[in-house]
N, C-alpha and C positions, 0 to 999 in steps of 0.2 A: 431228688436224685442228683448228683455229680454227674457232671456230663463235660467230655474231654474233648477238645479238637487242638490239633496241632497239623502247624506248619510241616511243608515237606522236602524241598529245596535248602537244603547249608542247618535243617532244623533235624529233620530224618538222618538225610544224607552228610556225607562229609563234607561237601563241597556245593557248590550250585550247579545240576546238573543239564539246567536249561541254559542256563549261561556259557558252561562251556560247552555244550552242543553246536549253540548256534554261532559260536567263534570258533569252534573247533571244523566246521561246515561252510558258515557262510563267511568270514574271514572280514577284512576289513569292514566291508559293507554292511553287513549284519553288526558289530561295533557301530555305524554309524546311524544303524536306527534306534540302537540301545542311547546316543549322545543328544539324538532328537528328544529321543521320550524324557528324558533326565531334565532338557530345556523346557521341558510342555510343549514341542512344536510336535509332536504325534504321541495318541493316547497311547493306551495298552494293546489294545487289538491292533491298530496301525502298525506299533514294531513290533507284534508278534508276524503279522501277516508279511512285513518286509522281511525280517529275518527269515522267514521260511522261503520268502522268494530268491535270497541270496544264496540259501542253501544248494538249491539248483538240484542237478543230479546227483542225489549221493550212494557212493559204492555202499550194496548190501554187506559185502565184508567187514567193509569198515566201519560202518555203522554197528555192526554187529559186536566187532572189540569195541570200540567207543562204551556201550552199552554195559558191556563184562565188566568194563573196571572201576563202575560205578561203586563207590562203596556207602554203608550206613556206619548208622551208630551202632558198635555190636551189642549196647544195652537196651537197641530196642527193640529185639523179640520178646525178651525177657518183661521190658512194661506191658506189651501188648496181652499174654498171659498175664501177667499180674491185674491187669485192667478188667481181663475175663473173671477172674477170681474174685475182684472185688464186686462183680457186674455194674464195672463205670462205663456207660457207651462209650467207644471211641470211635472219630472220624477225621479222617487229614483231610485239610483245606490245603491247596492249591493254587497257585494262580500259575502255575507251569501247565505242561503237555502232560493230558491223558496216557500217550503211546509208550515213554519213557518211565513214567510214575508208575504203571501195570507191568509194566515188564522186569522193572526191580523190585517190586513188591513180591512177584512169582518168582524171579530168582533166589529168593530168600525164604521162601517157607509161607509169606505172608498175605495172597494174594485174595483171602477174603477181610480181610483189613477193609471197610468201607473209607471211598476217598472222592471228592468230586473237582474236578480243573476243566482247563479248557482241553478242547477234542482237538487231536492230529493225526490225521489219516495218514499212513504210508503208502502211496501207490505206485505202482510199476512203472517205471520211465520208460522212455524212449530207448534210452541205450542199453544196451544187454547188461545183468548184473547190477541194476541202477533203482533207486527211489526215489521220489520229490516228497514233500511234505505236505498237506494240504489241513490247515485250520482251520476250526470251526469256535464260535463264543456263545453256549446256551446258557450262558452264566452273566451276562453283561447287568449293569446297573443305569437305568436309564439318567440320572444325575451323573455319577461320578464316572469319569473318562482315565482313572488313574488305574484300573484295577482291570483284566479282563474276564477274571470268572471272583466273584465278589464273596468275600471271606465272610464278611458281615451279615451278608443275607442267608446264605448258607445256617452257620452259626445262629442265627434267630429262627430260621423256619423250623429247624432241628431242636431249638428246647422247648419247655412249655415253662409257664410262668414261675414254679414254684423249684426250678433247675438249677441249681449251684452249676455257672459254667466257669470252665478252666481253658486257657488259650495258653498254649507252648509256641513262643516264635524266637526267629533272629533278624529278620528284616525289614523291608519297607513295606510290602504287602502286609505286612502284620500291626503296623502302627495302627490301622481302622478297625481291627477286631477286638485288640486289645483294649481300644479304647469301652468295647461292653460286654468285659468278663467280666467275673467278680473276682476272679484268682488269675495274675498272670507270671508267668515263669518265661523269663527274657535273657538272652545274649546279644553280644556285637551291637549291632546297630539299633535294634530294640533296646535292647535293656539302656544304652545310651539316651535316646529317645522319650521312653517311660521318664526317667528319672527328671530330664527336662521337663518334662509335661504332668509331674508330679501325678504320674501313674504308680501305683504301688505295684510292685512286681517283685519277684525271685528269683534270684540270677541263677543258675545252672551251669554244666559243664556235660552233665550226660543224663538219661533217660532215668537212670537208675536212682539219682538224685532227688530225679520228681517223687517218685513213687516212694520215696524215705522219707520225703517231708510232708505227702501226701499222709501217709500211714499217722506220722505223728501229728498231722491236723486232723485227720477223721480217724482216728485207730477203726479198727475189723469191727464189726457189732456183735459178733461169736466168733466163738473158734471155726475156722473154715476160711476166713476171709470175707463172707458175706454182707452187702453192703447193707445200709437201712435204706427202709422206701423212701424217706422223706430225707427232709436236708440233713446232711452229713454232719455231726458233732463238730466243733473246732471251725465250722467254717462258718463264712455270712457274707452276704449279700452285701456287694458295695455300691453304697447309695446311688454315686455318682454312677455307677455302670445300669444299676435297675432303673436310675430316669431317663438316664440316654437309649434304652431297650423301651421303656416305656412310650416314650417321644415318638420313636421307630413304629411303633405298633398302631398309634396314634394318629400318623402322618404328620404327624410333626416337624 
């Protein structure tokens, strides 16, 4: 089976939507946990939990425009359907907030779209009119301190061995999954990235790109769009990804 996960943050959306939140909110401060994390001097959960402390009390108003003018990619209702059509699982990995990722999803039509990030409560502040943030990480990785809801483990619990997987990303949380697809499709900072690290990947521009060049690596198995049970025509298993999964499984 093809099996699809993709990024959500600046990959979904137009922009990074947790990035600007928590500069849009926390202001200087929250920028300064973002400079620690970039130095290694605090993992992922650290500047997530500081950022949200910076944020402080934030007006429900505001937050609420904040929210509205989030936008996507508008070709990707259209893969998510077509994804149905072919019956390729899809599931967006995350390392953003839960709270922000469901509520753009519902504002768009999309909100049984399976997707898993870290948890952020919104709860009632002190001042009238007012929320704080409060974070949660059931996603952490007991090795690696870079990541706070972990793409890779995700991504592996979710295929079974004989799973053609496909990774759509553009950023830094993506260089560790991509590292065990077998098919990856990268912008910006990825696809930069990959190509250093002689990852093979597919550069893109929109959603609708994937699912074209998808099509012409597994054409439809019949008329309808139905996909085949087994591995997809046109595609294969790249070595280097099936030993690095393998190793994973392994404890290696």
């Amino acid at each position: 089976m093809v099996r699809l996960f993709t990024d959500f943050d600046g990959t979904i959306t137009t922009g990074d939507v947790g990035d600007a939140l928590f500069g849009c909110f926390g202001g200087a401060e929250a920028l300064h946990a973002v400079a620690g994390y970039r130095d290694g001097k605090l993992s992922a959960v650290g500047c997530f939990e500081a950022e949200c402390r910076a944020c402080g009390a934030v007006g429900v108003t505001e937050l609420g425009g904040f929210l509205d003018s989030a936008r996507i990619d508008d070709t990707f209702p259209e893969f998510v359907a077509w994804c149905r059509r072919r019956e390729f699982p899809l599931m967006i990995l995350s390392d953003g907030m839960d709270a922000y990722i469901d509520g753009i999803l519902r504002r768009h039509g999309l909100s049984d779209v399976e997707f898993r990030a870290n948890r952020m409560e919104i709860r009632p502040a002190p001042a009238a009119d007012t929320v704080s943030f409060v974070p949660s990480f059931p996603y952490t990785d007991e090795v690696c301190d870079r990541c706070a809801s972990c793409k890779r483990n995700h991504m592996l619990t979710m295929s079974a061995d004989d799973d053609i997987i496909v990774y759509i990303g553009e950023g830094y949380s993506d260089r560790c999954p991509a590292q065990y697809a077998d098919v990856v499709f990268a912008k910006d900072d990825l696809l930069g990235w990959c190509r250093a690290n002689s990852i093979p990947c597919h550069e893109y521009a929109s959603f609708r790109e994937i699912s074209a060049r998808i099509d012409r690596m597994a054409p439809p198995a019949v008329p309808g769009g139905r996909a085949t049970a087994g591995p997809a025509a046109g595609f294969g298993r790249r070595r280097r990804a099936a030993i690095a999964r393998r190793d994973i499984y392994l404890g290696g």
